[in-house]
N, C-alpha and C positions, 0 to 999 in steps of 0.2 A: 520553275526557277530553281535552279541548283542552291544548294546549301554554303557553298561558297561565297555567292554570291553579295551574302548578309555578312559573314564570317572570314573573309580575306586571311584570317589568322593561319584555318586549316589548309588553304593552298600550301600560302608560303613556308608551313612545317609541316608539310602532310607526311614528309617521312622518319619524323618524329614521334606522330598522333598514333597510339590504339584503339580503335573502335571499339568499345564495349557495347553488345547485345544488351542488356541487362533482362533476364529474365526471372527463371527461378530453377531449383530442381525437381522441386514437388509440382510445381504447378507456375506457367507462365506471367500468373501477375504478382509474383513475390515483390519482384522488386518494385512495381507499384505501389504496393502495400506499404514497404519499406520508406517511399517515398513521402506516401500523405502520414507518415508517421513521424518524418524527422530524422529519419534513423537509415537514409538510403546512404552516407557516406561511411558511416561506419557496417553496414552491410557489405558495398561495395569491397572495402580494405580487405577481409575476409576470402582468400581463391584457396585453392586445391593445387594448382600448380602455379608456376611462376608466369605469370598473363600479364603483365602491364612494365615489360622491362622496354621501355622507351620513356621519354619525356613528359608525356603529358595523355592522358586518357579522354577521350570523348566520350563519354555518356549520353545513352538511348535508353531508356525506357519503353517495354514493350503496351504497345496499347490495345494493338489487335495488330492481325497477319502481316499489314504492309507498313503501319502507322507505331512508330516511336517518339516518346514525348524527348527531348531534350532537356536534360538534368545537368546540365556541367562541363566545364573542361577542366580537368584535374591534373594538379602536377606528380608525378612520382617521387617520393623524392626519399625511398628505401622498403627494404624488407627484410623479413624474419623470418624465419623457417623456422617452424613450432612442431614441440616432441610428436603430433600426429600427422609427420611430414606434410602439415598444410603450411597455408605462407600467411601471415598478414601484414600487409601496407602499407607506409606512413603516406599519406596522400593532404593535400591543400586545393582547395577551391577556389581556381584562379576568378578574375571579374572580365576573365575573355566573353563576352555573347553574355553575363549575369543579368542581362533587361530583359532574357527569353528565356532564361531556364524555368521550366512548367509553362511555358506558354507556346512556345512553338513544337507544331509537333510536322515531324517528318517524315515523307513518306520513302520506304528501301523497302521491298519486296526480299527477304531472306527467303531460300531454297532448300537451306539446309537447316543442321541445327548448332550450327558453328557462333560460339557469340564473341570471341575475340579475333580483327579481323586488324591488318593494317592498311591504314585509311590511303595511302595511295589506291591500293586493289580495287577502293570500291566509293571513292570519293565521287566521281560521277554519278554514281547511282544514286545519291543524297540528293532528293528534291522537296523542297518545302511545300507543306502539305497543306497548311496552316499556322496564322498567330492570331492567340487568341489574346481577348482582352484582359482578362483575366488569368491569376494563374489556374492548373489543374487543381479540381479538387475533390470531395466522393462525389461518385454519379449519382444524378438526381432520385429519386425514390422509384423502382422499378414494376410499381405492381405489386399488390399482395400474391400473386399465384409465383412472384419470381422472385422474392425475397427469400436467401439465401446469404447469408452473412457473418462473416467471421465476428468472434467480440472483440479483437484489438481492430477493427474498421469499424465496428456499432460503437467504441468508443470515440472513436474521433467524429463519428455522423453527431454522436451528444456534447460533444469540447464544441463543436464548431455550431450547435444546435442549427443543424444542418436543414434551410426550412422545410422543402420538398418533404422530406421525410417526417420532419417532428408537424407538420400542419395535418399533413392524412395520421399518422398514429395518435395523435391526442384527440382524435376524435371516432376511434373506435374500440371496443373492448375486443376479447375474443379469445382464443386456444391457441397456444405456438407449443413450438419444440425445437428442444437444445437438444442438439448431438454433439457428442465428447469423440473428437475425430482420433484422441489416442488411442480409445479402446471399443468404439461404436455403441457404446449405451448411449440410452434415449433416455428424456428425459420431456414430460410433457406437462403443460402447466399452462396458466390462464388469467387474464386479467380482466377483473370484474367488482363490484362495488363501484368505492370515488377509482377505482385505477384504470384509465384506457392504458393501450399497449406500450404508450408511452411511456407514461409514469410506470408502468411496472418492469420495463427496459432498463429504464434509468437504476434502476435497485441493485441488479446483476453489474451494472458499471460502478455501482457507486462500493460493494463489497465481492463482486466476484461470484454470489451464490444466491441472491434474492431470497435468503434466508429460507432457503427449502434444504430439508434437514441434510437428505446422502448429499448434495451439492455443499450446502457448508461444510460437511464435513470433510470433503474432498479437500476444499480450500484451505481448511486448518493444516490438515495435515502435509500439502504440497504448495500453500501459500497462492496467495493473488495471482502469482503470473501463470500459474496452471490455469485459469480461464480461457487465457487464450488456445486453449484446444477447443473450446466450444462455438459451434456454431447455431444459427437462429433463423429459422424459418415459421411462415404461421400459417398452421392448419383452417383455421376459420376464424371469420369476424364478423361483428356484431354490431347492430347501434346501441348507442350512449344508453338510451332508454329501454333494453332489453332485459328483463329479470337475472338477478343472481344464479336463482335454481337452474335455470334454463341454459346458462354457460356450464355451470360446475356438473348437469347434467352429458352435456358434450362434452367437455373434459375427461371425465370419466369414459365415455364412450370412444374415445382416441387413446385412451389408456389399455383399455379393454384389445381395441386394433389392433395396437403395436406390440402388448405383451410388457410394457415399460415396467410393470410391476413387479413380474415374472423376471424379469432379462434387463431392465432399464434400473433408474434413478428413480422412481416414484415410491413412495413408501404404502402410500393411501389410493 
């Protein structure tokens, strides 16, 4: 089923409408990220050149190769050009299609790596992939061998006590490691005693550093939003009933691995 076919708006102004890809630069699921953050229209406003001089903007969000979530039809409704000849925005979120925005996602197969597109060129190729019951929100908990996670997304997994996730980590201890993706120190550490990896997660959201001294002191010095450089993976895990010694044992020996002492964040 063509995307029109829900949307009659986009026919009858298709040569009005901007396709926006929404992707990222760094990395494909920026604008994702952007999204379960709140923060995808004011990301959005933010181009590099002048991309959205038509009427109203269609919004995709990338999900994977061929599948776009649907975030919006946006109005245009000016721009600025800023002393680092970038542009931003002024944009409004019309309530065209608002009963599916995060819910339907659609399937266009992109070719290239073009994400401003005008929607006559490619309005046919819009076909509805799915609508979901719900809106989009973090994916469910991936496995510990594939947990890999930003901390401005490990904070919204703890805002929204996201259960997938918090049901399996409050119920084991274990070893992780925080990479600071500005500068690639490592940073290794472990939660044991009353803390599963839960509650010892929740600490680095709740001040940025889980009170581990070079990380606090990162944070004093560059404040809370410098966290979100760090990323969270976990080396090993444990049951609830597993000795203190016998973690803070492994710990040490993934320190010892990586060199974190040497070249990381670890002090001990």
């Amino acid at each position: 089923m063509n995307v029109a076919t829900i949307m009659p708006f986009l026919v009858e102004n298709k040569e009005k409408i901007k396709l926006h890809l929404a992707t990222g630069l760094a990395k494909n699921d920026e604008a994702y990220y952007e999204y379960l953050k709140g923060k995808f229209k004011k990301w959005q406003e933010g181009q590099h050149k002048k991309n959205f001089e038509r009427n109203y903007i269609l919004s995709l969000i990338y999900l994977n190769k061929s599948e776009w979530l649907f975030a919006g039809i946006y109005s245009s409704l000016g721009v600025e050009k800023l002393e680092d000849d970038s542009y931003m925005y002024e944009t409004e979120l019309s309530d065209i299609g608002e009963e599916l925005i995060g819910k339907l996602v659609i399937n266009y197969n992109r070719t290239d790596r073009q994400s401003y597109r005008y929607l006559e060129n490619c309005i046919d190729e819009l076909t509805v992939c799915e609508i979901k019951r719900e809106k989009y929100t973090v994916s469910p908990f991936p496995g510990f061998n594939n947990v890999f996670i930003e901390f401005d997304l490990l904070k919204i997994i703890f805002q929204e006590q996201e259960n997938t996730w918090k049901s399996i980590l409050e119920k084991v201890k274990g070893v992780y490691l925080i990479s600071d993706k500005s500068n690639g120190k490592l940073y290794v550490g472990s939660a044991y005693g009353g803390d599963a990896i839960w509650q010892r997660w929740n600490n680095y959201i709740e001040n940025g550093h889980g009170n581990n001294k070079s990380l606090r002191e990162k944070i004093q010095k560059n404040g809370y939003e410098y966290a979100s450089n760090f990323n969270f993976s976990i080396l090993e895990i444990f049951g609830l009933n597993v000795t203190d010694s016998e973690i803070i044992d492994k710990e040490s020996f993934w320190k010892e691995k990586l060199m974190t002492r040497e070249y990381g964040y670890n002090k001990n």
